[in-house]
N, C-alpha and C positions, 0 to 999 in steps of 0.2 A: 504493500500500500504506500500512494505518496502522501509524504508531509502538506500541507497547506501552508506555506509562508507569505503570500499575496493572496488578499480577496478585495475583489471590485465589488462597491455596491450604491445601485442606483434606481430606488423605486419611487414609484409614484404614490402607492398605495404604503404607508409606511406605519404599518400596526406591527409593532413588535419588535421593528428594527435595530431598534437603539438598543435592546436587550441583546439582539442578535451578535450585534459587533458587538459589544461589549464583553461576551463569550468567545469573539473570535479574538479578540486585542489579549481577554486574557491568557488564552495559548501560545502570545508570541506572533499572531501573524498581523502584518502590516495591513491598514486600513487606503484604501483608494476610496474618490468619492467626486459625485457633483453635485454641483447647485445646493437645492432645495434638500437632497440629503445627508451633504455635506454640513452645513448649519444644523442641522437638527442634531448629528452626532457629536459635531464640537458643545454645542448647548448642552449635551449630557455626558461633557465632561472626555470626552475622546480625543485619541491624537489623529489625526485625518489629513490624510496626504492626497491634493488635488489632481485630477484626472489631465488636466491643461498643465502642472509639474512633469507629469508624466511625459506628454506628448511634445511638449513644449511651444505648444497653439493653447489660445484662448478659447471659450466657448463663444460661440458667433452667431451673426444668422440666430437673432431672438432663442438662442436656444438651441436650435436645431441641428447645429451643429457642436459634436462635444467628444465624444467616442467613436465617431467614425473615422482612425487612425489606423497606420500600419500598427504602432507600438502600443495599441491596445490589441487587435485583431491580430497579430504579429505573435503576441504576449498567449494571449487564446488559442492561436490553431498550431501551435508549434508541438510537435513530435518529440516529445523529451527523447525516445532514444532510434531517434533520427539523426545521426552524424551530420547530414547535410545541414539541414532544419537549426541543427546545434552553431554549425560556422557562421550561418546565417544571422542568428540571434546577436551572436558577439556581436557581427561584426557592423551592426545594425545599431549597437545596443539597446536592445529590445529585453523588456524585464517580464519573467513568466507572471503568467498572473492565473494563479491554482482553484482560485474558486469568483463565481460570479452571483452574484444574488440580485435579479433584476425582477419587476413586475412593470406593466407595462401603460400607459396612459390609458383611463379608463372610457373608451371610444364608445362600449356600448352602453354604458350609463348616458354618457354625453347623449347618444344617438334615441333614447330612449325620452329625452325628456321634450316634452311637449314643444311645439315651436321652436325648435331649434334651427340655428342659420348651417347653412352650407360651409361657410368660413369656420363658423366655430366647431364643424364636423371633422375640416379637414386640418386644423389646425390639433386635433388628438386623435392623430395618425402618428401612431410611436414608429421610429424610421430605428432611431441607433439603438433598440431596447432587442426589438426585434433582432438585428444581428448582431451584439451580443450573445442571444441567450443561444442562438443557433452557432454561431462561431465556436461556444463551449461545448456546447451537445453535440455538434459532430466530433469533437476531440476529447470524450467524455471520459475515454481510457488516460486522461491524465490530467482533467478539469472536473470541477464538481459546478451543477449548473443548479440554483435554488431558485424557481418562480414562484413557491406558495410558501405564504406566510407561516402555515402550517407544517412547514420541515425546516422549520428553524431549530427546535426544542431538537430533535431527529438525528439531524446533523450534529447540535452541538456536542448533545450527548454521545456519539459515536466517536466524533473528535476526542473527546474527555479520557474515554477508555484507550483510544488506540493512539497516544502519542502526538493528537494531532492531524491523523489522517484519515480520509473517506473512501471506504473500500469499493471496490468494482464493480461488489454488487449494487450499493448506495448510487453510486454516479451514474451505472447503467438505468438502476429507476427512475432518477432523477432526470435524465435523458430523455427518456418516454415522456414522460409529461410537460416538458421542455416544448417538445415539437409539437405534440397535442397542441399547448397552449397557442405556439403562432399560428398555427394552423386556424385553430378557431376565431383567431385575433383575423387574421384576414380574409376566412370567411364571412363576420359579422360586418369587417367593412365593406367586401363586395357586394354582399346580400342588400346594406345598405345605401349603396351609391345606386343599387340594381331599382332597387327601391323609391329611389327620387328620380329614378327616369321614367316614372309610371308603368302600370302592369300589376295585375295581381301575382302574378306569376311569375318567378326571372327566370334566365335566359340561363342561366346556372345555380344550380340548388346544393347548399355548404350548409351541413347539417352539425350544430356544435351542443353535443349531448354529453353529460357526466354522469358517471351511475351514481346514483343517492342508495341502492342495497340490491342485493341479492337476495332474489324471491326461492322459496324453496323448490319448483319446478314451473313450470308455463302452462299449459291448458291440460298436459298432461305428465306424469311422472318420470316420462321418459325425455321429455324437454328439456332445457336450461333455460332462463330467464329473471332477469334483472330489471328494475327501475331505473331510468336515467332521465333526468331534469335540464330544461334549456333554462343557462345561464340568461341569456335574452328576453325569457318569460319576466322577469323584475317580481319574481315569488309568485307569480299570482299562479292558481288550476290546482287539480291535485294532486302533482308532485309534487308539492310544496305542501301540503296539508299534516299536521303536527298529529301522531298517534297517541293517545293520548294512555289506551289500556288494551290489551288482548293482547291474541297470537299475533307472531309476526305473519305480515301480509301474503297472500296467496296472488299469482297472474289474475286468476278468474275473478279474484276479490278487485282488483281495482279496474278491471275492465266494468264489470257490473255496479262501482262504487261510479265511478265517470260517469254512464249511463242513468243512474239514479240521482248525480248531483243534477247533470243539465238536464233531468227533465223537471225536477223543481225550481228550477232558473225561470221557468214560462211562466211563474205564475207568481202575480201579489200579494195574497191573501196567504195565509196557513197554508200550508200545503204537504202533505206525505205522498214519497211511493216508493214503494213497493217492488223491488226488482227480484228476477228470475233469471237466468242468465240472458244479460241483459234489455229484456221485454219486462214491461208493467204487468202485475199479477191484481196491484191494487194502487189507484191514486187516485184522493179526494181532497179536497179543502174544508174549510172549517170554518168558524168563528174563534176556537182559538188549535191548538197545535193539536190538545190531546184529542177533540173530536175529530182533528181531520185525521186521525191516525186509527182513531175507532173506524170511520165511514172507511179510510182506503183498504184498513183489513179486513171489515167483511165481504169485500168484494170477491177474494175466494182467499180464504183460510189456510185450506190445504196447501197452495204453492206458497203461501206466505213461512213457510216451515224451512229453515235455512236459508230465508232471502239475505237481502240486501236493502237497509230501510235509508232513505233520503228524508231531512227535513229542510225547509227553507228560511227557518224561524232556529233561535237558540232552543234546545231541548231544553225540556222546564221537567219538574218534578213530577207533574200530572199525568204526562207524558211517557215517562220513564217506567210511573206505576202502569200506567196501560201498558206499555209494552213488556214489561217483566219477564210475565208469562209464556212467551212466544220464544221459540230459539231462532236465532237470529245472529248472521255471519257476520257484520259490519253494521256500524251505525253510520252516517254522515251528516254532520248539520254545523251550522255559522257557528258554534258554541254551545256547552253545556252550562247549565247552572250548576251550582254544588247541589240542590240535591237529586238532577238525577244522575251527578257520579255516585254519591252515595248508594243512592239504590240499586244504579247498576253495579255498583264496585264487586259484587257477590258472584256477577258472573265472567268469573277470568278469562276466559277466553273471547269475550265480546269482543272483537274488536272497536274502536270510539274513535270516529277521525275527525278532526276540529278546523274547519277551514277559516276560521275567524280570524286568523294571521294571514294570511293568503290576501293579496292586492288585490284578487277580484278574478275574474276567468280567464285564461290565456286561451284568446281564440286562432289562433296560429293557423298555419296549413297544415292540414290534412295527408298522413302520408300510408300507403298501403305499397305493400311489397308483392312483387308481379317478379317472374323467374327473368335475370338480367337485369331489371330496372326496378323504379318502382313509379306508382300513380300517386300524383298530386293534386288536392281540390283545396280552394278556399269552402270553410265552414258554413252549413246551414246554417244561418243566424236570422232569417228572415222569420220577422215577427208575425203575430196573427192580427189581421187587422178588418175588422167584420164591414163597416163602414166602407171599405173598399168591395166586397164580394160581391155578386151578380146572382139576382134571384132569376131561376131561367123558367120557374112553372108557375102555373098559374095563383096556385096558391102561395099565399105569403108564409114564413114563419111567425111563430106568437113571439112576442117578448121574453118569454121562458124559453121557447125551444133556439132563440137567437144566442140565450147565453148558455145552454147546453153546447150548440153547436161549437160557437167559441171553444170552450173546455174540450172539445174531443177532437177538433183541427189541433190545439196545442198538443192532445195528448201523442195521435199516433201519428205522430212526427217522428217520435221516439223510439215507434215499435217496427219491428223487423218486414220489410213487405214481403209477397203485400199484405199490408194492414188495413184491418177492420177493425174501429171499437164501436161496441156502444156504450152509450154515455146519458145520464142525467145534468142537470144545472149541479158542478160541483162535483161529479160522482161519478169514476168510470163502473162499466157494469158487466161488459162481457170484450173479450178480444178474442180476434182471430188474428193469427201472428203466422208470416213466413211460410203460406200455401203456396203454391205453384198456379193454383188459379185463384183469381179474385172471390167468387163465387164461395169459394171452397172456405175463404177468408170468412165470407158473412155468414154459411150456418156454421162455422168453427166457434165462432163468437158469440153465436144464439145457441150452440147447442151445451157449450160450457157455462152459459150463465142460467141455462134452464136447470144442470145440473148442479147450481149452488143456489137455486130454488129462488133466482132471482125473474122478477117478473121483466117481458120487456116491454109491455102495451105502454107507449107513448114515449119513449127513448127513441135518443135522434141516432144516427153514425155519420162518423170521420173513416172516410176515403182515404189515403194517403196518393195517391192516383188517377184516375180518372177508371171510368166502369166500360169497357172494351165492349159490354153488350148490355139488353135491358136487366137481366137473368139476376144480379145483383139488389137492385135496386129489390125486385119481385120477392126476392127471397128474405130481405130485410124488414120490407112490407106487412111480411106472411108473418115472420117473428115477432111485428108489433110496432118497429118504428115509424115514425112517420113526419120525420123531417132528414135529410141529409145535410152533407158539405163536401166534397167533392174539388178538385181542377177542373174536370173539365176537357177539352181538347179532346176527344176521339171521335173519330168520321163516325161515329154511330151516336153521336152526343143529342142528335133529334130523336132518335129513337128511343135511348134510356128515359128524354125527358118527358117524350108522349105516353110511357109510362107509367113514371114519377105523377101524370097527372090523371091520368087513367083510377090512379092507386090512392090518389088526394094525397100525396107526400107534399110538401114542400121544399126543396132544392135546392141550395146557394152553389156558384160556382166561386172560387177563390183565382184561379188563374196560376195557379203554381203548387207545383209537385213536390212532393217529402218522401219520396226513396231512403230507403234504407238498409244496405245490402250488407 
């Protein structure tokens, strides 16, 4: 292992630094430095030998320029037992420099905040940080390359036992995440220059993901699968959602915990549901949380037995007691009160995810993996907005069946197509989830709510699609409702409605589709 007698250090981001060096001065190894981390190290007391000493150029160019020298870069990619490399150094005099501790201008904070100029984007574009830490990291078999704050303690401590020096294996890891880091550093700035040249979609897709943990298997036990959070989200969605009690997380649990948050995201009021791998088994509203979690589980009972429960409100006490009784994979909601941790404290295995820390939804693109490439969509996010929908039959809807409707256009938005629900104001009642024909959707969803002895005479349904033939609508009819919502668009769209009127239903079209594959 080599000694460290030279470390350069030059961060932006400067939590912990001052301790840093101040473990490395103790071992003996000389401090290099710039600017803004140079003052901060002398202020605590350190002896700090200037980077422009070094070089013997000033920093220039507002800054920008400071470390883009041979005899830094010189000092970095040199071959300690390269003969050449060696003559070279003399003769140069060019001084090794063994460890490098850089982070890097924080571009996508910058990029992230509201209204921000073009200028002030490009002027935190880290130019000499960036080749630094990759100048080390290629030469890592005799540089030690530190960009997280977090392997300072790591570092020092290895140095402490081993005389000073950072073994092979340290440097090689530290390498890895080296190159990660620029990596993602200029993917976040292409993404974002791609990004102010308008388009939803750029023209190159730079994907900068971190694992936050290792899940114990993926959909199944012969799987592997891990958690990984964008840096770029600024915490918000539920990778970032704080655990608060259970087992640790399952794949299937946060695929159906995602599912169960944003379909509580549609709605104002109290809201519960009820997920199934990832379809609604039950979701209602309320007056306050614990009745809409009474109304969504008795929607059917039976699949509510190892769901996955979403709230949209803080879980309260009342709540907690209604739900006691039920087993139950995951909970998810903005916050618990103390008492229903209390309550639930008794079942360890709950898991309790608290999104109340979380900045809010990271609606991001959409990414699915296809053999060679993968497909990318921006997110449903289109809201329901009834005021806008097109009555196509002769009959109107009532004011009751307008705000049923509403409720079951937001519900089976959610559910796998094609999708049918039926719905009351407030109160899903039967679904048909994931048929191959529509049809097959709507007695799936009459013939499961007839089986939890639920009535449907006067319940409306949500389409997520338009009806390909009249056969849907007839059969819907036959089951009791008699109002729909629907898109609309199919060359046979006269004839479902000559139907619909035939049958005294009422109608809306919405004009846009909620696929869900």
């Amino acid at each position: 292992m080599r000694k460290v007698s030279r470390a350069l250090i030059s961060v932006s981001d400067k939590t912990g630094v001052a301790d840093f060096a101040a473990g490395l001065a103790a071992l003996g190894v000389e401090i290099l430095s710039t600017g803004g981390t140079a003052k901060l190290l002398r202020e605590n007391g350190l002896k700090v030998r200037d980077v422009s000493e070094l070089t013997g150029f000033p920093e220039m160019l507002d800054g920008r320029v400071k470390t883009l020298h041979p005899k830094v870069h010189g000092g970095l990619l040199a071959v300690r037992s390269n003969p050449q490399h060696q003559q070279q150094v003399a003769e140069h005099g060019i001084e090794y420099i063994d460890l490098v501790a850089v982070n890097l201008y924080p571009f996508e904070k910058t990029a992230a905040k509201p209204g921000v100029q073009f200028e002030e984007l490009i002027e935190n574009i880290d130019i000499g940080g960036p080749s630094m830490i990759r100048s080390a990291a290629k030469n890592h078999h005799d540089v030690a390359v530190v960009v997280d704050a977090g392997d300072y303690a790591v570092v020092l401590e290895e140095m402490r036992k081993s005389g000073g020096c950072v073994s092979a294996e340290t440097r090689t890891r530290l390498a890895r995440k080296a190159f990660a880091t620029t990596a993602a550093y200029d993917g976040a700035i292409s993404t974002t220059l791609q990004k102010l040249a308008g388009g939803a979609l750029p023209e190159a897709l730079h994907l900068n993901y971190r694992k936050a943990m290792d899940l114990r298997y993926g959909e199944n036990p012969h799987q592997k699968a891990a958690l990984y959070f964008n840096p770029a989200a600024g915490g918000r969605g539920l990778a970032h959602a704080r655990q608060l009690q259970g087992k640790e997380l399952s794949y299937n649990n946060l695929v159906d915990l995602e599912a169960a948050w944003r379909l509580t995201q549609e709605f104002d009021e109290p809201t519960t549901a009820i997920i199934k791998h990832t379809n609604p088994c039950g979701i209602a509203s309320g007056s306050t949380l614990a009745e809409s979690f009474t109304r969504a589980l008795a929607v059917d009972p039976v699949s509510a037995f190892g769901s996955v429960i979403a709230f949209n409100r803080k879980m309260d006490g009342a709540t907690a007691e209604a739900m006691a009784k039920l087993f139950v994979e995951a909970v998810i909601a903005p916050g618990f009160e103390p008492a229903a941790l209390e309550r639930l404290a008794a079942k360890k295995n709950l898991r309790l995810m608290d999104m109340s820390a979380t900045a809010g939804d990271d609606y991001g693109l959409q990414l699915k993996a296809v053999g060679g490439g993968v497909l990318v969509q921006t997110p449903d996010t289109l809201g329901t907005k009834p005021d806008e929908w097109k009555c196509v039959t002769e009959r109107q809807p009532t004011e009751e069946e307008k705000r049923a409707l509403a409720f079951a256009w937001r519900v089976v938005k959610h559910v796998k197509s094609n999708a049918i629900v039926y719905a009351r104001e407030g109160v899903l009642v039967g679904v048909g989830a994931g048929q191959m024909s529509r049809v097959d959707s709507v007695k799936l969803g009459a013939t499961k709510a007839r089986e939890l002895k639920h009535s449907l005479e006067g319940t409306v349904i949500g389409s997520d699609a338009f009806f390909p033939f009249p056969d849907g609508v007839e059969e819907a009819a036959k089951a009791g409702a008699t109002a729909v919502v629907q898109p609309g668009g199919s060359v046979r769209d006269q004839e479902v409605i000559a139907a619909a009127n035939k049958l005294g239903l009422a109608m809306m079209f919405t004009g846009a589709r909620h696929f869900r594959h």
